[in-house]
DOSEKOL-508045 format. One record per residue (C-alpha): residue number from 1; residue in three letters; chain; x, y, z. Coordinates in pm, 1 decimal, always signed. Example, Ala and Ser with C-alpha at 12.3 -4.5 7.8 and 13.67 -1.06 7.14 Angstrom:
residues 2
<doba n="1" res="ALA" chain="A" xx="+1230.0" yy="-450.0" zz="+780.0"/>
<doba n="2" res="SER" chain="A" xx="+1367.0" yy="-106.0" zz="+714.0"/>
//
This chain:
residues 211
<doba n="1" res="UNK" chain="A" xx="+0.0" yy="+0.0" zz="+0.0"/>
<doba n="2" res="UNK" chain="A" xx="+174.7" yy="+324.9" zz="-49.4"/>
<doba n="3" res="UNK" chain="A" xx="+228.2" yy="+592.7" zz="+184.0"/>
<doba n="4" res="UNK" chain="A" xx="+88.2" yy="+912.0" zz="+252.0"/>
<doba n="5" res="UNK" chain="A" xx="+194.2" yy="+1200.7" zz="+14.5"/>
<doba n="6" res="UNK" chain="A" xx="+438.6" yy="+1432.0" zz="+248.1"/>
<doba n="7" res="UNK" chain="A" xx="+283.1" yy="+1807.5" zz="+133.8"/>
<doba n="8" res="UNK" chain="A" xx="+522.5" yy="+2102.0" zz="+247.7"/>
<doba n="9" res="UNK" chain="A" xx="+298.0" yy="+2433.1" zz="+353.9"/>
<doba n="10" res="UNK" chain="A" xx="+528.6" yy="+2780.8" zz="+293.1"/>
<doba n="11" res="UNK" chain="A" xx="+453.9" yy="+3046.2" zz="+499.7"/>
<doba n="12" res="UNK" chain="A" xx="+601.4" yy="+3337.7" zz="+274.7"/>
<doba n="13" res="UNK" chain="A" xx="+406.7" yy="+3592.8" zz="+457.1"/>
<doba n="14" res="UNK" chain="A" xx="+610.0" yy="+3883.3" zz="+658.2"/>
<doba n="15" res="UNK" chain="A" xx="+434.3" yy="+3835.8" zz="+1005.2"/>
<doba n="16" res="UNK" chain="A" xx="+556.6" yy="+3474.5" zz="+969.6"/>
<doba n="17" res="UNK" chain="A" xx="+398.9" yy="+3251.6" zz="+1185.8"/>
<doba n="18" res="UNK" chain="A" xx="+163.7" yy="+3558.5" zz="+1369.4"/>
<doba n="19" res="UNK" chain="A" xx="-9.5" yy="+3645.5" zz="+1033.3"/>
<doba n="20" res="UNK" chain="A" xx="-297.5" yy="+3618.8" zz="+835.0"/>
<doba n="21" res="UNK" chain="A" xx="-111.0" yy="+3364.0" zz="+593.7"/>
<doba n="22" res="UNK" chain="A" xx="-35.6" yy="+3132.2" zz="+916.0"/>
<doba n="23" res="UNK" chain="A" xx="-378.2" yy="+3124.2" zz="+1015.7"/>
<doba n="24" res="UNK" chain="A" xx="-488.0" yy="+2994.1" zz="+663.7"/>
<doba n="25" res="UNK" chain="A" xx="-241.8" yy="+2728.3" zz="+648.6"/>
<doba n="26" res="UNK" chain="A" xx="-368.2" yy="+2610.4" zz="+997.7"/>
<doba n="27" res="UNK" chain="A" xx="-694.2" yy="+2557.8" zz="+825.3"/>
<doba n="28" res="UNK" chain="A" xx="-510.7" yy="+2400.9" zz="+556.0"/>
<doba n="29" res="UNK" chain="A" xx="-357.0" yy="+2127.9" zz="+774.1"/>
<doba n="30" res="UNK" chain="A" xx="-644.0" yy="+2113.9" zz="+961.0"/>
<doba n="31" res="UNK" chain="A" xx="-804.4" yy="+1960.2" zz="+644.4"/>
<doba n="32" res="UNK" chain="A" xx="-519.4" yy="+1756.4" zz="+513.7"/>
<doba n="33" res="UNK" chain="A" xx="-561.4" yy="+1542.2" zz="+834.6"/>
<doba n="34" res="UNK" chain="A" xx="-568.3" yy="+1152.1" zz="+758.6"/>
<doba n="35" res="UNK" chain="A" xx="-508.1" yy="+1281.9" zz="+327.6"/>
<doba n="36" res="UNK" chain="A" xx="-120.2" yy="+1395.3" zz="+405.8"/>
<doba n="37" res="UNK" chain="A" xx="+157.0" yy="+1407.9" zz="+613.2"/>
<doba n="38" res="UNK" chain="A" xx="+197.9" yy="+1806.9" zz="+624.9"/>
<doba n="39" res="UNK" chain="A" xx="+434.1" yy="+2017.3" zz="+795.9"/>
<doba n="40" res="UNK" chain="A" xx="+490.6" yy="+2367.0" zz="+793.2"/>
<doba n="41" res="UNK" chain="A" xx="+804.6" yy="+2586.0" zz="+658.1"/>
<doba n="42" res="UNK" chain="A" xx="+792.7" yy="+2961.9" zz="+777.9"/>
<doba n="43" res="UNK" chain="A" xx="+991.5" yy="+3196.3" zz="+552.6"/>
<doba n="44" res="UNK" chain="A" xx="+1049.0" yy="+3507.3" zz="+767.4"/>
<doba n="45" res="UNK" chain="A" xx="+1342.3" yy="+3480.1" zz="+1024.5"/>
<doba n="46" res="UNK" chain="A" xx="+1339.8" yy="+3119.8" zz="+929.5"/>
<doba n="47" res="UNK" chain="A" xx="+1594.1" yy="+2891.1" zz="+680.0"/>
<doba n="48" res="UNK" chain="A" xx="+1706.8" yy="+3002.0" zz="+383.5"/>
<doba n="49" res="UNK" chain="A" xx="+1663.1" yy="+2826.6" zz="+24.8"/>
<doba n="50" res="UNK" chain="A" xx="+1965.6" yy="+2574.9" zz="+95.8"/>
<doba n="51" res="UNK" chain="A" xx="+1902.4" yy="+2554.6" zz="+449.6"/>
<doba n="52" res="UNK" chain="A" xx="+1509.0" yy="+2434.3" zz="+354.6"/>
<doba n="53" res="UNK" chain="A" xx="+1601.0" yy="+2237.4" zz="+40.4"/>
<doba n="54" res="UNK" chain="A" xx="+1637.6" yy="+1902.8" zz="+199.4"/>
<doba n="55" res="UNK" chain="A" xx="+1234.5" yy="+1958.0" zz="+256.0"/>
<doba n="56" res="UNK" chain="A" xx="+1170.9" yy="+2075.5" zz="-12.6"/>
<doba n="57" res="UNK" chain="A" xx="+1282.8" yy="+1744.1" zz="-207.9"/>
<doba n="58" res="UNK" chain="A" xx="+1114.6" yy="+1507.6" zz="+33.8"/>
<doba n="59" res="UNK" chain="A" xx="+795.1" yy="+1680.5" zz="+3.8"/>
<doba n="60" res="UNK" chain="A" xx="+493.8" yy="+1543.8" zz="-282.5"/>
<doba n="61" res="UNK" chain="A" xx="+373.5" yy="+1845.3" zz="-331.2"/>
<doba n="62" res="UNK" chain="A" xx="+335.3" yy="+2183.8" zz="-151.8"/>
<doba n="63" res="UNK" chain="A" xx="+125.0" yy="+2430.4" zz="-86.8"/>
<doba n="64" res="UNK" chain="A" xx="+238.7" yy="+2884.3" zz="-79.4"/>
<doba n="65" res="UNK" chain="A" xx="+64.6" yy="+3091.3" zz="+81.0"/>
<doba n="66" res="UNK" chain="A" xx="+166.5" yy="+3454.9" zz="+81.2"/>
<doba n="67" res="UNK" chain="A" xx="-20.3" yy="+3775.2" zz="+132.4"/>
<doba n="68" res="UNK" chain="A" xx="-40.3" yy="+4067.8" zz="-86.7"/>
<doba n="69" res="UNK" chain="A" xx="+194.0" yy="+4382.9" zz="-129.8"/>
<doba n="70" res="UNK" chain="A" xx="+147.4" yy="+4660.0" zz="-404.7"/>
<doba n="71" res="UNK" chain="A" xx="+5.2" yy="+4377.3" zz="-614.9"/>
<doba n="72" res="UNK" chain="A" xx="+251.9" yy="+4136.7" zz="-535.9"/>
<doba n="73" res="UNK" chain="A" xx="+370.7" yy="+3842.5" zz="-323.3"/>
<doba n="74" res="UNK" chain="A" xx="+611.9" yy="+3919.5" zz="-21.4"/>
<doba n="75" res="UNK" chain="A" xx="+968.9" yy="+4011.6" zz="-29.8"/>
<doba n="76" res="UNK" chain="A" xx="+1012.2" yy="+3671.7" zz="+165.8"/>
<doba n="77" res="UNK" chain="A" xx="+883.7" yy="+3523.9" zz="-137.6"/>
<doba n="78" res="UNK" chain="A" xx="+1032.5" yy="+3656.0" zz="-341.0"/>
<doba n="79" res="UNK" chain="A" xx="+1377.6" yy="+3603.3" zz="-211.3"/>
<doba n="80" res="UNK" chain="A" xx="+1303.2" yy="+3251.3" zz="-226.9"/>
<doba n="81" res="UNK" chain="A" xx="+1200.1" yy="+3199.9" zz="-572.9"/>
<doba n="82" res="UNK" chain="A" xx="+1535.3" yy="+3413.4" zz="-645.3"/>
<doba n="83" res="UNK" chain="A" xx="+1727.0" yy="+3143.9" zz="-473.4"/>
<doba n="84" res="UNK" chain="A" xx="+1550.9" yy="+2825.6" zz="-634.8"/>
<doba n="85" res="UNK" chain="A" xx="+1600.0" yy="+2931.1" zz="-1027.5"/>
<doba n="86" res="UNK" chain="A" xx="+1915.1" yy="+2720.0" zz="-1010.5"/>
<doba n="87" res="UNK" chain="A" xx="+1693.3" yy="+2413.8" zz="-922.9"/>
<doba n="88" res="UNK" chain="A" xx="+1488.9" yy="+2507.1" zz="-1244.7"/>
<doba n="89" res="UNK" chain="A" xx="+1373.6" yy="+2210.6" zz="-1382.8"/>
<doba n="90" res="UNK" chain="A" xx="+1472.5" yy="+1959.1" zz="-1116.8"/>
<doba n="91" res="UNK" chain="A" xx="+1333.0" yy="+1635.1" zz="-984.5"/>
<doba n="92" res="UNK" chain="A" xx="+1285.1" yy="+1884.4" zz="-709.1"/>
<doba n="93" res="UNK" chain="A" xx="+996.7" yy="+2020.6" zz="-851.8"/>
<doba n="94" res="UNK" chain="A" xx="+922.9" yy="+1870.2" zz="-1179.6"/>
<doba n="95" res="UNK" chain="A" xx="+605.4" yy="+1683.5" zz="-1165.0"/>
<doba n="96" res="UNK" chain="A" xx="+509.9" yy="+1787.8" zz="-783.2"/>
<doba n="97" res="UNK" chain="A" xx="+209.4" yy="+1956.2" zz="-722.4"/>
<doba n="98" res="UNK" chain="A" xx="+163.4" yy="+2305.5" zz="-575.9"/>
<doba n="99" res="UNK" chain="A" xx="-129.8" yy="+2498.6" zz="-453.1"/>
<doba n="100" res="UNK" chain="A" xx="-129.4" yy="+2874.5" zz="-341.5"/>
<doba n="101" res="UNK" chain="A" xx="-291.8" yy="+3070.2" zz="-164.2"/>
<doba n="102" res="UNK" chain="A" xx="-309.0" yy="+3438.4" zz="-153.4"/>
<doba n="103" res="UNK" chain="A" xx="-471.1" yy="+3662.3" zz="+111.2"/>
<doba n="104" res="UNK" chain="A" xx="-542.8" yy="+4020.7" zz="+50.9"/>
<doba n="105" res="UNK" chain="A" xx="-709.7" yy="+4331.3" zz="+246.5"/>
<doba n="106" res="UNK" chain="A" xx="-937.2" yy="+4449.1" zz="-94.6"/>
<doba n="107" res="UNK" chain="A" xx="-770.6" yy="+4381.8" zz="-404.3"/>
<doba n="108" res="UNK" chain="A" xx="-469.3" yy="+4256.7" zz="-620.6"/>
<doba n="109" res="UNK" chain="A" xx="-485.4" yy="+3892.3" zz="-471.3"/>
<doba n="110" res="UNK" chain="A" xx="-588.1" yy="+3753.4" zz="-781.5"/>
<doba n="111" res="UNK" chain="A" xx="-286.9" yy="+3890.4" zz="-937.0"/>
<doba n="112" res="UNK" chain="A" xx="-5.4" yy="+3789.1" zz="-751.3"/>
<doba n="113" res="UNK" chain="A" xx="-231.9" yy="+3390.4" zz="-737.0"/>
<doba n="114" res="UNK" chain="A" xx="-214.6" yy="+3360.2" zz="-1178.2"/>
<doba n="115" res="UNK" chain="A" xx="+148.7" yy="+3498.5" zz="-1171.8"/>
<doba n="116" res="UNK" chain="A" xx="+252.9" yy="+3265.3" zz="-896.5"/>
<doba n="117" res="UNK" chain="A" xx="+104.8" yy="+2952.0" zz="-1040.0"/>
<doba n="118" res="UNK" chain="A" xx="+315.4" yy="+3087.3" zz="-1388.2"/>
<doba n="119" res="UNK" chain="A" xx="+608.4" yy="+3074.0" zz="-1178.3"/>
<doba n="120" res="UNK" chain="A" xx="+562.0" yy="+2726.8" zz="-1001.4"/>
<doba n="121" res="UNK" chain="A" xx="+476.2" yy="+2593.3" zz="-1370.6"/>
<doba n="122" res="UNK" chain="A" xx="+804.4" yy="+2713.4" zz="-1510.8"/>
<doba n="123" res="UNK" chain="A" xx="+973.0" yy="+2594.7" zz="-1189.0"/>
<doba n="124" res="UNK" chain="A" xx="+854.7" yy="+2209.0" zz="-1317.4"/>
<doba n="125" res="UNK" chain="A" xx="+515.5" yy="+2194.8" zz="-1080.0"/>
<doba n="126" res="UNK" chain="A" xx="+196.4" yy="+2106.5" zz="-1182.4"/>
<doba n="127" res="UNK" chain="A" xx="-120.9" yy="+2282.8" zz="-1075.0"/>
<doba n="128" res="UNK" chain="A" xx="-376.0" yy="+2062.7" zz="-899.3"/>
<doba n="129" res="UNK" chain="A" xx="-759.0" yy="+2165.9" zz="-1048.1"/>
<doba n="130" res="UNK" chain="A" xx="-924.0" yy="+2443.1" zz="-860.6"/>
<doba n="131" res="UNK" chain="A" xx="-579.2" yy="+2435.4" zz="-674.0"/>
<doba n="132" res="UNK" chain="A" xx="-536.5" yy="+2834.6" zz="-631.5"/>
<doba n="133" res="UNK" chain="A" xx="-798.3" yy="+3074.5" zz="-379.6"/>
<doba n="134" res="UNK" chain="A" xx="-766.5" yy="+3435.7" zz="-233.5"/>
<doba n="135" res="UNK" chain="A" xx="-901.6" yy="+3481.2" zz="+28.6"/>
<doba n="136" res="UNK" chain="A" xx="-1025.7" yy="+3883.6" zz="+56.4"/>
<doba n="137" res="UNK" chain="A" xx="-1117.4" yy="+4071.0" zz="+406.9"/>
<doba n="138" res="UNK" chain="A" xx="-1311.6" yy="+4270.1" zz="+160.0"/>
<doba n="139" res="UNK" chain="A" xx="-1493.0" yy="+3951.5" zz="+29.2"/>
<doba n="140" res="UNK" chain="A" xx="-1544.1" yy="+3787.0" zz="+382.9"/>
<doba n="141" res="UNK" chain="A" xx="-1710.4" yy="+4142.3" zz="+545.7"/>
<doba n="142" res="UNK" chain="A" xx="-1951.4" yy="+4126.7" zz="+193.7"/>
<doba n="143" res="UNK" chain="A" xx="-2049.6" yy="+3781.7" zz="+316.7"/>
<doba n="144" res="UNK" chain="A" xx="-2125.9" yy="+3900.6" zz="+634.4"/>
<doba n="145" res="UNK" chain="A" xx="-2375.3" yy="+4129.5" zz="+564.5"/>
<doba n="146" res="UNK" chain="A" xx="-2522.6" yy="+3961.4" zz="+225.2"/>
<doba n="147" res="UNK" chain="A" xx="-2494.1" yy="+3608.2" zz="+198.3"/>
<doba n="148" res="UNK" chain="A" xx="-2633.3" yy="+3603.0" zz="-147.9"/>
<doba n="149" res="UNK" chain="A" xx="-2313.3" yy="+3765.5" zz="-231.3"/>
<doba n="150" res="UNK" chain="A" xx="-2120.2" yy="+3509.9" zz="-76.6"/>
<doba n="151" res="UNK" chain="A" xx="-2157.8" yy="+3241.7" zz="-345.2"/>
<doba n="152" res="UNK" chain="A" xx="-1958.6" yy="+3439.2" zz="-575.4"/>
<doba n="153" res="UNK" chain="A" xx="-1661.2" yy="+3516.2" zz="-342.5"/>
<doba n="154" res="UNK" chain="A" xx="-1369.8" yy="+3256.6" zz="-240.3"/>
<doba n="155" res="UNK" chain="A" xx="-1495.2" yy="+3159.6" zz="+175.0"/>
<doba n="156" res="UNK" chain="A" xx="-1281.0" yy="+3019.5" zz="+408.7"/>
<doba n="157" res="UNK" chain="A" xx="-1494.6" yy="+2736.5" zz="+366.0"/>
<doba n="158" res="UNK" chain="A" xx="-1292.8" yy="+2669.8" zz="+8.9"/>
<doba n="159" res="UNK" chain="A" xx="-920.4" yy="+2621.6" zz="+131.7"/>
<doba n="160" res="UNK" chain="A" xx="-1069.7" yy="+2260.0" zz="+244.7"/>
<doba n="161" res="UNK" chain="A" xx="-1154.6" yy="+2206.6" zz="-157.5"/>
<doba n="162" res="UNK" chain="A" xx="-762.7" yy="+2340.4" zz="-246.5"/>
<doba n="163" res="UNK" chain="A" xx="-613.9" yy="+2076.2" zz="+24.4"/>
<doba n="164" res="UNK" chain="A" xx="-806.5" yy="+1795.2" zz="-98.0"/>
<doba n="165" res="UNK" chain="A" xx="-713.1" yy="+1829.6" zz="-471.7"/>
<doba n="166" res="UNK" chain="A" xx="-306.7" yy="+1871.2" zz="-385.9"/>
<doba n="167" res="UNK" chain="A" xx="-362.8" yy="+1602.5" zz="-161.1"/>
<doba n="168" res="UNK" chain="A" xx="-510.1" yy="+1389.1" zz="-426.9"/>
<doba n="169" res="UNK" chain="A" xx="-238.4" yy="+1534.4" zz="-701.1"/>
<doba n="170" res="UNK" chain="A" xx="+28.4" yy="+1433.9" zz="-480.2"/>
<doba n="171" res="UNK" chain="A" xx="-118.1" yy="+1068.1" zz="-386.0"/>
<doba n="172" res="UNK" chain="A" xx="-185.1" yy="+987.3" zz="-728.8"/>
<doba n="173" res="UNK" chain="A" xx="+154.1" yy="+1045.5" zz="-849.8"/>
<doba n="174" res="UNK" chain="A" xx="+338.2" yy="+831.1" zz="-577.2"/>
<doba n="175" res="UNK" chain="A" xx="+491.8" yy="+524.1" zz="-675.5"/>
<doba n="176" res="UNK" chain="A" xx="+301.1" yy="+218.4" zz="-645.6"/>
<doba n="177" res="UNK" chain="A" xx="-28.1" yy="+466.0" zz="-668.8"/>
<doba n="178" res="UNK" chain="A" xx="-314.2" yy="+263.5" zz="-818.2"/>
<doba n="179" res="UNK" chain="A" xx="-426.4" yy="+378.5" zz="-1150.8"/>
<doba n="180" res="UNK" chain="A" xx="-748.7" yy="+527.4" zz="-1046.5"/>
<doba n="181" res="UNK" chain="A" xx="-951.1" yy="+789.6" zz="-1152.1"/>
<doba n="182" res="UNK" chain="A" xx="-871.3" yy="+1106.1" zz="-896.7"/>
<doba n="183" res="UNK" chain="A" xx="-1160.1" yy="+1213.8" zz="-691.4"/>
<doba n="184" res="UNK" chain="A" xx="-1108.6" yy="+1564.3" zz="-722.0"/>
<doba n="185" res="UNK" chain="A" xx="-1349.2" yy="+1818.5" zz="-512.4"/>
<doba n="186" res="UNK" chain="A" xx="-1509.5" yy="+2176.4" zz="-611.5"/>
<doba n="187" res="UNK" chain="A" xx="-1664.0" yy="+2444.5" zz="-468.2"/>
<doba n="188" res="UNK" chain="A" xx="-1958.7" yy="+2614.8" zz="-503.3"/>
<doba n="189" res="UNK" chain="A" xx="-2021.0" yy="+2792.7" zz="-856.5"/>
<doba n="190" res="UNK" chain="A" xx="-2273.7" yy="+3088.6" zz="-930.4"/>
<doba n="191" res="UNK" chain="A" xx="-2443.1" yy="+2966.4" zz="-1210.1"/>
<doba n="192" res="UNK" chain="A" xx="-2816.6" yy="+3175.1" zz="-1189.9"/>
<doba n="193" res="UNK" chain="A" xx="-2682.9" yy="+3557.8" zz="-1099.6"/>
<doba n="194" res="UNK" chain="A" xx="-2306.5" yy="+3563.2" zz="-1225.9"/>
<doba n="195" res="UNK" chain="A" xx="-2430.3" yy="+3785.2" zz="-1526.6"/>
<doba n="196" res="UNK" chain="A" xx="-2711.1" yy="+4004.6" zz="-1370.4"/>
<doba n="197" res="UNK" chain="A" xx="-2631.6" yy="+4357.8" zz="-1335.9"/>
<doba n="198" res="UNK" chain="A" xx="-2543.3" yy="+4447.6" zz="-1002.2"/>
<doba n="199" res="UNK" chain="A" xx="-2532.0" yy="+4876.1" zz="-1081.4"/>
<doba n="200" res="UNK" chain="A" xx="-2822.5" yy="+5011.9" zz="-997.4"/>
<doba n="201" res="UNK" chain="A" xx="-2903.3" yy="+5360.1" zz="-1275.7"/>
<doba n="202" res="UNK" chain="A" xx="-2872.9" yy="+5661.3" zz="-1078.2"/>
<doba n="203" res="UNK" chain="A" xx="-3229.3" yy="+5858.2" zz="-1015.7"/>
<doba n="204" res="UNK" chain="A" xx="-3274.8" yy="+6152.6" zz="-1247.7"/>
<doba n="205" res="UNK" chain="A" xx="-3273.4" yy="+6465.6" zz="-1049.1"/>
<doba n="206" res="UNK" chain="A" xx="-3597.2" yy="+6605.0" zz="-876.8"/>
<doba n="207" res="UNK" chain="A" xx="-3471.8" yy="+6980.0" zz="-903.6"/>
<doba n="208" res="UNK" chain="A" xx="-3582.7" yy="+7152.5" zz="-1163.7"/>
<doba n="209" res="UNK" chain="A" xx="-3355.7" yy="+7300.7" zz="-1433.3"/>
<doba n="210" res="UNK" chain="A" xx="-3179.0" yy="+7656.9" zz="-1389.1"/>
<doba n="211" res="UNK" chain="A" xx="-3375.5" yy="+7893.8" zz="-1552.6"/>
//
Protein backbone atom coordinates (compact mmCIF):
# COMPACT_ATOMS: atom_id res chain seq x y z
CA UNK A 1 0.00 0.00 0.00
CA UNK A 2 1.75 3.25 -0.49
CA UNK A 3 2.28 5.93 1.84
CA UNK A 4 0.88 9.12 2.52
CA UNK A 5 1.94 12.01 0.15
CA UNK A 6 4.39 14.32 2.48
CA UNK A 7 2.83 18.08 1.34
CA UNK A 8 5.22 21.02 2.48
CA UNK A 9 2.98 24.33 3.54
CA UNK A 10 5.29 27.81 2.93
CA UNK A 11 4.54 30.46 5.00
CA UNK A 12 6.01 33.38 2.75
CA UNK A 13 4.07 35.93 4.57
CA UNK A 14 6.10 38.83 6.58
CA UNK A 15 4.34 38.36 10.05
CA UNK A 16 5.57 34.75 9.70
CA UNK A 17 3.99 32.52 11.86
CA UNK A 18 1.64 35.58 13.69
CA UNK A 19 -0.09 36.46 10.33
CA UNK A 20 -2.98 36.19 8.35
CA UNK A 21 -1.11 33.64 5.94
CA UNK A 22 -0.36 31.32 9.16
CA UNK A 23 -3.78 31.24 10.16
CA UNK A 24 -4.88 29.94 6.64
CA UNK A 25 -2.42 27.28 6.49
CA UNK A 26 -3.68 26.10 9.98
CA UNK A 27 -6.94 25.58 8.25
CA UNK A 28 -5.11 24.01 5.56
CA UNK A 29 -3.57 21.28 7.74
CA UNK A 30 -6.44 21.14 9.61
CA UNK A 31 -8.04 19.60 6.44
CA UNK A 32 -5.19 17.56 5.14
CA UNK A 33 -5.61 15.42 8.35
CA UNK A 34 -5.68 11.52 7.59
CA UNK A 35 -5.08 12.82 3.28
CA UNK A 36 -1.20 13.95 4.06
CA UNK A 37 1.57 14.08 6.13
CA UNK A 38 1.98 18.07 6.25
CA UNK A 39 4.34 20.17 7.96
CA UNK A 40 4.91 23.67 7.93
CA UNK A 41 8.05 25.86 6.58
CA UNK A 42 7.93 29.62 7.78
CA UNK A 43 9.91 31.96 5.53
CA UNK A 44 10.49 35.07 7.67
CA UNK A 45 13.42 34.80 10.24
CA UNK A 46 13.40 31.20 9.29
CA UNK A 47 15.94 28.91 6.80
CA UNK A 48 17.07 30.02 3.83
CA UNK A 49 16.63 28.27 0.25
CA UNK A 50 19.66 25.75 0.96
CA UNK A 51 19.02 25.55 4.50
CA UNK A 52 15.09 24.34 3.55
CA UNK A 53 16.01 22.37 0.40
CA UNK A 54 16.38 19.03 1.99
CA UNK A 55 12.34 19.58 2.56
CA UNK A 56 11.71 20.75 -0.13
CA UNK A 57 12.83 17.44 -2.08
CA UNK A 58 11.15 15.08 0.34
CA UNK A 59 7.95 16.80 0.04
CA UNK A 60 4.94 15.44 -2.83
CA UNK A 61 3.73 18.45 -3.31
CA UNK A 62 3.35 21.84 -1.52
CA UNK A 63 1.25 24.30 -0.87
CA UNK A 64 2.39 28.84 -0.79
CA UNK A 65 0.65 30.91 0.81
CA UNK A 66 1.66 34.55 0.81
CA UNK A 67 -0.20 37.75 1.32
CA UNK A 68 -0.40 40.68 -0.87
CA UNK A 69 1.94 43.83 -1.30
CA UNK A 70 1.47 46.60 -4.05
CA UNK A 71 0.05 43.77 -6.15
CA UNK A 72 2.52 41.37 -5.36
CA UNK A 73 3.71 38.42 -3.23
CA UNK A 74 6.12 39.20 -0.21
CA UNK A 75 9.69 40.12 -0.30
CA UNK A 76 10.12 36.72 1.66
CA UNK A 77 8.84 35.24 -1.38
CA UNK A 78 10.33 36.56 -3.41
CA UNK A 79 13.78 36.03 -2.11
CA UNK A 80 13.03 32.51 -2.27
CA UNK A 81 12.00 32.00 -5.73
CA UNK A 82 15.35 34.13 -6.45
CA UNK A 83 17.27 31.44 -4.73
CA UNK A 84 15.51 28.26 -6.35
CA UNK A 85 16.00 29.31 -10.27
CA UNK A 86 19.15 27.20 -10.10
CA UNK A 87 16.93 24.14 -9.23
CA UNK A 88 14.89 25.07 -12.45
CA UNK A 89 13.74 22.11 -13.83
CA UNK A 90 14.72 19.59 -11.17
CA UNK A 91 13.33 16.35 -9.84
CA UNK A 92 12.85 18.84 -7.09
CA UNK A 93 9.97 20.21 -8.52
CA UNK A 94 9.23 18.70 -11.80
CA UNK A 95 6.05 16.84 -11.65
CA UNK A 96 5.10 17.88 -7.83
CA UNK A 97 2.09 19.56 -7.22
CA UNK A 98 1.63 23.06 -5.76
CA UNK A 99 -1.30 24.99 -4.53
CA UNK A 100 -1.29 28.75 -3.41
CA UNK A 101 -2.92 30.70 -1.64
CA UNK A 102 -3.09 34.38 -1.53
CA UNK A 103 -4.71 36.62 1.11
CA UNK A 104 -5.43 40.21 0.51
CA UNK A 105 -7.10 43.31 2.46
CA UNK A 106 -9.37 44.49 -0.95
CA UNK A 107 -7.71 43.82 -4.04
CA UNK A 108 -4.69 42.57 -6.21
CA UNK A 109 -4.85 38.92 -4.71
CA UNK A 110 -5.88 37.53 -7.81
CA UNK A 111 -2.87 38.90 -9.37
CA UNK A 112 -0.05 37.89 -7.51
CA UNK A 113 -2.32 33.90 -7.37
CA UNK A 114 -2.15 33.60 -11.78
CA UNK A 115 1.49 34.98 -11.72
CA UNK A 116 2.53 32.65 -8.97
CA UNK A 117 1.05 29.52 -10.40
CA UNK A 118 3.15 30.87 -13.88
CA UNK A 119 6.08 30.74 -11.78
CA UNK A 120 5.62 27.27 -10.01
CA UNK A 121 4.76 25.93 -13.71
CA UNK A 122 8.04 27.13 -15.11
CA UNK A 123 9.73 25.95 -11.89
CA UNK A 124 8.55 22.09 -13.17
CA UNK A 125 5.15 21.95 -10.80
CA UNK A 126 1.96 21.07 -11.82
CA UNK A 127 -1.21 22.83 -10.75
CA UNK A 128 -3.76 20.63 -8.99
CA UNK A 129 -7.59 21.66 -10.48
CA UNK A 130 -9.24 24.43 -8.61
CA UNK A 131 -5.79 24.35 -6.74
CA UNK A 132 -5.36 28.35 -6.31
CA UNK A 133 -7.98 30.75 -3.80
CA UNK A 134 -7.67 34.36 -2.33
CA UNK A 135 -9.02 34.81 0.29
CA UNK A 136 -10.26 38.84 0.56
CA UNK A 137 -11.17 40.71 4.07
CA UNK A 138 -13.12 42.70 1.60
CA UNK A 139 -14.93 39.51 0.29
CA UNK A 140 -15.44 37.87 3.83
CA UNK A 141 -17.10 41.42 5.46
CA UNK A 142 -19.51 41.27 1.94
CA UNK A 143 -20.50 37.82 3.17
CA UNK A 144 -21.26 39.01 6.34
CA UNK A 145 -23.75 41.30 5.65
CA UNK A 146 -25.23 39.61 2.25
CA UNK A 147 -24.94 36.08 1.98
CA UNK A 148 -26.33 36.03 -1.48
CA UNK A 149 -23.13 37.65 -2.31
CA UNK A 150 -21.20 35.10 -0.77
CA UNK A 151 -21.58 32.42 -3.45
CA UNK A 152 -19.59 34.39 -5.75
CA UNK A 153 -16.61 35.16 -3.43
CA UNK A 154 -13.70 32.57 -2.40
CA UNK A 155 -14.95 31.60 1.75
CA UNK A 156 -12.81 30.19 4.09
CA UNK A 157 -14.95 27.36 3.66
CA UNK A 158 -12.93 26.70 0.09
CA UNK A 159 -9.20 26.22 1.32
CA UNK A 160 -10.70 22.60 2.45
CA UNK A 161 -11.55 22.07 -1.58
CA UNK A 162 -7.63 23.40 -2.47
CA UNK A 163 -6.14 20.76 0.24
CA UNK A 164 -8.07 17.95 -0.98
CA UNK A 165 -7.13 18.30 -4.72
CA UNK A 166 -3.07 18.71 -3.86
CA UNK A 167 -3.63 16.02 -1.61
CA UNK A 168 -5.10 13.89 -4.27
CA UNK A 169 -2.38 15.34 -7.01
CA UNK A 170 0.28 14.34 -4.80
CA UNK A 171 -1.18 10.68 -3.86
CA UNK A 172 -1.85 9.87 -7.29
CA UNK A 173 1.54 10.46 -8.50
CA UNK A 174 3.38 8.31 -5.77
CA UNK A 175 4.92 5.24 -6.76
CA UNK A 176 3.01 2.18 -6.46
CA UNK A 177 -0.28 4.66 -6.69
CA UNK A 178 -3.14 2.63 -8.18
CA UNK A 179 -4.26 3.79 -11.51
CA UNK A 180 -7.49 5.27 -10.46
CA UNK A 181 -9.51 7.90 -11.52
CA UNK A 182 -8.71 11.06 -8.97
CA UNK A 183 -11.60 12.14 -6.91
CA UNK A 184 -11.09 15.64 -7.22
CA UNK A 185 -13.49 18.19 -5.12
CA UNK A 186 -15.09 21.76 -6.11
CA UNK A 187 -16.64 24.44 -4.68
CA UNK A 188 -19.59 26.15 -5.03
CA UNK A 189 -20.21 27.93 -8.57
CA UNK A 190 -22.74 30.89 -9.30
CA UNK A 191 -24.43 29.66 -12.10
CA UNK A 192 -28.17 31.75 -11.90
CA UNK A 193 -26.83 35.58 -11.00
CA UNK A 194 -23.06 35.63 -12.26
CA UNK A 195 -24.30 37.85 -15.27
CA UNK A 196 -27.11 40.05 -13.70
CA UNK A 197 -26.32 43.58 -13.36
CA UNK A 198 -25.43 44.48 -10.02
CA UNK A 199 -25.32 48.76 -10.81
CA UNK A 200 -28.22 50.12 -9.97
CA UNK A 201 -29.03 53.60 -12.76
CA UNK A 202 -28.73 56.61 -10.78
CA UNK A 203 -32.29 58.58 -10.16
CA UNK A 204 -32.75 61.53 -12.48
CA UNK A 205 -32.73 64.66 -10.49
CA UNK A 206 -35.97 66.05 -8.77
CA UNK A 207 -34.72 69.80 -9.04
CA UNK A 208 -35.83 71.53 -11.64
CA UNK A 209 -33.56 73.01 -14.33
CA UNK A 210 -31.79 76.57 -13.89
CA UNK A 211 -33.75 78.94 -15.53
Amino acid sequence: MPRRPRILLVNASLAGAAGNTAVLLTRIQRALRGKSAAETAVLAGGPDFAALRPRLAAADGFVFATGTHWDGWSSELQRFLEAATAAEATSLWVGKPAAVVVSEHSTGGKGVLSRLQGVLVTLGCSVPPLGGMVVSRAALLAAKSDRSAARDFWGLADLGVVAHNVAEAARISLPGARAATPRWRTWPVDRRDFAARWLDVPARSAQPPPE
